[in-house]
C-alpha positions in Angstrom: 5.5 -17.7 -30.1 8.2 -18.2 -27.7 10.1 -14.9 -28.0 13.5 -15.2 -26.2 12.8 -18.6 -25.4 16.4 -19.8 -24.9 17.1 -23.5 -26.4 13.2 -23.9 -26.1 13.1 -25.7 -22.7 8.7 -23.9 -22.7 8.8 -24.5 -26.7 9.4 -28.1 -26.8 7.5 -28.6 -23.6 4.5 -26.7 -25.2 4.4 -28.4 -28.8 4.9 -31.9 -27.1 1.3 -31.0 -25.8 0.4 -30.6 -29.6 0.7 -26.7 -30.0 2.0 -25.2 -33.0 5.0 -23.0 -31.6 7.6 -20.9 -33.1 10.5 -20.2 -31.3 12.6 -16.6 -31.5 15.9 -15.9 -29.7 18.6 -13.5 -30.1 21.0 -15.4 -29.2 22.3 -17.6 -32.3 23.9 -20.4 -30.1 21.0 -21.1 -28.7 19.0 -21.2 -31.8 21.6 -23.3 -33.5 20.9 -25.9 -29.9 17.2 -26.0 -30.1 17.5 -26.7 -34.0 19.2 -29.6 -33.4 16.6 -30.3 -30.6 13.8 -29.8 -32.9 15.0 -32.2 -35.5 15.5 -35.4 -32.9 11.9 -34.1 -31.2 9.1 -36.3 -30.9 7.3 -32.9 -31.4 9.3 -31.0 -33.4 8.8 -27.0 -33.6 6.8 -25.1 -35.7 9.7 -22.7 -36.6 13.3 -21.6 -35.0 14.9 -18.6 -35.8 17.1 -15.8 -34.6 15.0 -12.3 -33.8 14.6 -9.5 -31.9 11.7 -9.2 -29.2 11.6 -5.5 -30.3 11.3 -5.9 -34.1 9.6 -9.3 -34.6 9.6 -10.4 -37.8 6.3 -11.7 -37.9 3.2 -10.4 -39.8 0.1 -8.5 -37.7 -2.7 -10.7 -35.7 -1.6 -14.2 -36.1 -0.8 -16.1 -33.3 -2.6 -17.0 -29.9 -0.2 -16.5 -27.4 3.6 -14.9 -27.1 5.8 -16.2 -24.1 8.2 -13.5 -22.8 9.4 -15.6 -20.4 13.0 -13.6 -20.1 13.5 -10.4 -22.5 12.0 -8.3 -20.2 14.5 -8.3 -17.5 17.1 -8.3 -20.1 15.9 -5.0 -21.8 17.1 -2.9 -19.1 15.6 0.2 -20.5 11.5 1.0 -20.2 11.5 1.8 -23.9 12.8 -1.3 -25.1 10.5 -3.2 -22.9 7.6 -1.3 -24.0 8.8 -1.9 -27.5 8.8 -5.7 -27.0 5.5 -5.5 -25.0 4.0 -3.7 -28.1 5.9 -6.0 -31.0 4.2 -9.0 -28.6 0.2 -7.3 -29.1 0.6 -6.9 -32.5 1.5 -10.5 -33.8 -1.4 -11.2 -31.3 -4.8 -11.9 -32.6 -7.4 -9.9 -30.6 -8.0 -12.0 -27.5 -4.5 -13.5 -27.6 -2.6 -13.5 -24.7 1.3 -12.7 -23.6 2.8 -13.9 -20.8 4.9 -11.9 -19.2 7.8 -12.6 -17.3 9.9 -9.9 -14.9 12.7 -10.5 -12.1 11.3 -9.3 -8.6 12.7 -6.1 -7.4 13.3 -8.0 -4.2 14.8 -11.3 -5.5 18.6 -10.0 -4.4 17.6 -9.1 -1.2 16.0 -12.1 -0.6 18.1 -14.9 -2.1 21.7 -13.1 -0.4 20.2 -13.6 3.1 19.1 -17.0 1.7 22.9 -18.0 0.4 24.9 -15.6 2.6 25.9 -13.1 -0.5 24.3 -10.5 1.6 27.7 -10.8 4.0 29.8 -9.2 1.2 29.9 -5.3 1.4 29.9 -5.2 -2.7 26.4 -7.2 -2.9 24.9 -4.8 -0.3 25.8 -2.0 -2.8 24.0 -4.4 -5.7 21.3 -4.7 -3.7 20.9 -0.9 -2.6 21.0 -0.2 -6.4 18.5 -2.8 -7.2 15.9 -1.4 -4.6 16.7 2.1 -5.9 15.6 1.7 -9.4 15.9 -2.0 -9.8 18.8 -1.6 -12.4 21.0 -4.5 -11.7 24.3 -4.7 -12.2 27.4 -7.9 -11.3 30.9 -5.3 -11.3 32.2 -7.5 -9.1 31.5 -10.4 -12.8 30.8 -13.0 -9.8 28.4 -15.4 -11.5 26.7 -16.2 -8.5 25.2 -12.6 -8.4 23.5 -12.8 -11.9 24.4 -10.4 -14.7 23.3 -6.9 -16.2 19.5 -6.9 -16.1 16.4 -4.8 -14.7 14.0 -6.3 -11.6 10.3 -5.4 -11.5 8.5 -4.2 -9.2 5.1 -5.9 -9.0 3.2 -2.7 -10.2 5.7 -1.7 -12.5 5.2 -4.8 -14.5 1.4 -4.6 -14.6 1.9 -1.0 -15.3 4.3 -1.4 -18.7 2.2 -4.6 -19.9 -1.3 -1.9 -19.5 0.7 0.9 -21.1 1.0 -1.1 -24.3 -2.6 -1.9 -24.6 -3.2 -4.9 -23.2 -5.7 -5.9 -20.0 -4.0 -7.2 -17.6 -4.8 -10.0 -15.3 -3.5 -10.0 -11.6 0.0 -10.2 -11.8 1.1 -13.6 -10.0 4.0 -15.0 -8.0 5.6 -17.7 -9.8 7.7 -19.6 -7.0 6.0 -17.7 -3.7 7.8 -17.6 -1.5 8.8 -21.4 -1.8 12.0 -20.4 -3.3 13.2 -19.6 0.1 12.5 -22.6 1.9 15.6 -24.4 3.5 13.6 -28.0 2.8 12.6 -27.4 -1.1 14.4 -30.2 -2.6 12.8 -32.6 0.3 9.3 -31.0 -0.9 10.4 -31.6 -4.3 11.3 -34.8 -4.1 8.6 -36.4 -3.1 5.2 -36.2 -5.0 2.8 -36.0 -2.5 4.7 -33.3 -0.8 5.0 -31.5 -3.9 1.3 -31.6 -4.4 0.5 -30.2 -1.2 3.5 -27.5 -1.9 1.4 -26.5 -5.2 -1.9 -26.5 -3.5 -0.4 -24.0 -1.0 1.1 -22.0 -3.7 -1.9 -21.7 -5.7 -3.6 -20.1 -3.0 -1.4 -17.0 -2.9 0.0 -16.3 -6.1 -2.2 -13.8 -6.7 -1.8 -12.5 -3.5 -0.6 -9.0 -4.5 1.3 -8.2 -1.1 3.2 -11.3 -1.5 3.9 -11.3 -5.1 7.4 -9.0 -4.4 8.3 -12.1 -2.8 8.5 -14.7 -5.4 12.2 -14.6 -7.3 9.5 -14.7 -10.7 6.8 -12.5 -11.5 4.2 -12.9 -14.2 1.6 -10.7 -15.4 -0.9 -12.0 -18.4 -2.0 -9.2 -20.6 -5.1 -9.9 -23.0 -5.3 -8.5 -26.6 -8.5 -7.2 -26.3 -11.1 -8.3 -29.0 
């Protein structure tokens, strides 16, 4: 299950490798995009529906893995994150595992030095806020300085996806700190360079001192058996 999965860029990704995915978002535009996806797709999804990651509506133990690739920064409350944490391990058959995605508590601090944002006295006060508590919030509505949502701290993600009774794995960087390099797209544009840019990544993302410094974060909690 892809739960908030957008217009499915992971689901179609994943069921063009031949898994069975169903795809949940709350979002009915983008459901009504990745319907129209899934019936051109090679690999069309399993199932496509509107839902809420804190009331899936989805019968107990019954599928391998749940993606939460974004409602956890969007549920800017602990409860309701713990709620979709929770609604994730019980769709889960025992030894199933959810992938869990948070916004680092540092990824404002970080990308307004990168793009200059940090220059404006009203993003200093977002940041401030965002290190406080990590509740993020845009009043200024400038799109470049992302909207309503809540940033994890490393340990604080680990921490909710334990609390709801899963093991957790380390949790891991997903960019690194490549995000802030002035040369990415040169890295990226080249294959060999981006091979050697993975190889380097892959060799710290677990790194727990450096995981505040990826943009991402991901923690993978196990059902256990």
């Amino acid at each position: 299950m892809d739960v908030g999965g957008g217009t499915g860029p992971y689901a179609f990704w994943l069921s063009d490798l031949g898994y069975e995915v169903h795809l949940v978002d709350a979002m009915p535009l983008h459901i009504e995009i990745a319907r129209k996806k899934s019936e051109e797709a090679r690999s069309p999804l399993a199932s496509v529906e509107v839902g809420d990651a804190r009331s899936l509506q989805w019968q107990d133990a019954t599928v391998d893995a749940v993606l939460l690739m974004g409602p956890l920064y969007h549920l800017t409350a602990r409860a309701d994150r713990l709620r979709a944490l929770a609604e994730a391990r019980r769709v889960l058959r025992p030894g199933g595992m959810v992938f869990a995605t948070g916004v680092s508590r540092f990824a404002s601090t970080l990308d307004g030095l990168l793009k200059g944002y940090y220059a404006n006295p009203g993003f200093r006060q977002i940041v401030k806020q965002d290190l406080k508590d990590g509740q993020h919030r845009n009043p200024e509505n400038n799109p470049a300085y992302f909207t309503t949502a809540f940033f994890h701290h490393p340990s604080e993600l680990r921490n909710e996806v334990e609390a709801t009774g899963f093991e957790c794995e380390p949790v891991l960087g997903v960019e690194g700190p490549a995000w802030l390099l002035g040369n990415l797209d040169g890295y990226l544009s080249d294959k060999t360079r981006t091979k050697l840019l993975l190889d380097a990544l892959r060799l710290i993302e677990a790194e727990s001192s450096l995981a505040g410094a990826s943009a991402h974060i991901v923690a993978l909690g196990r059902r256990p058996a």
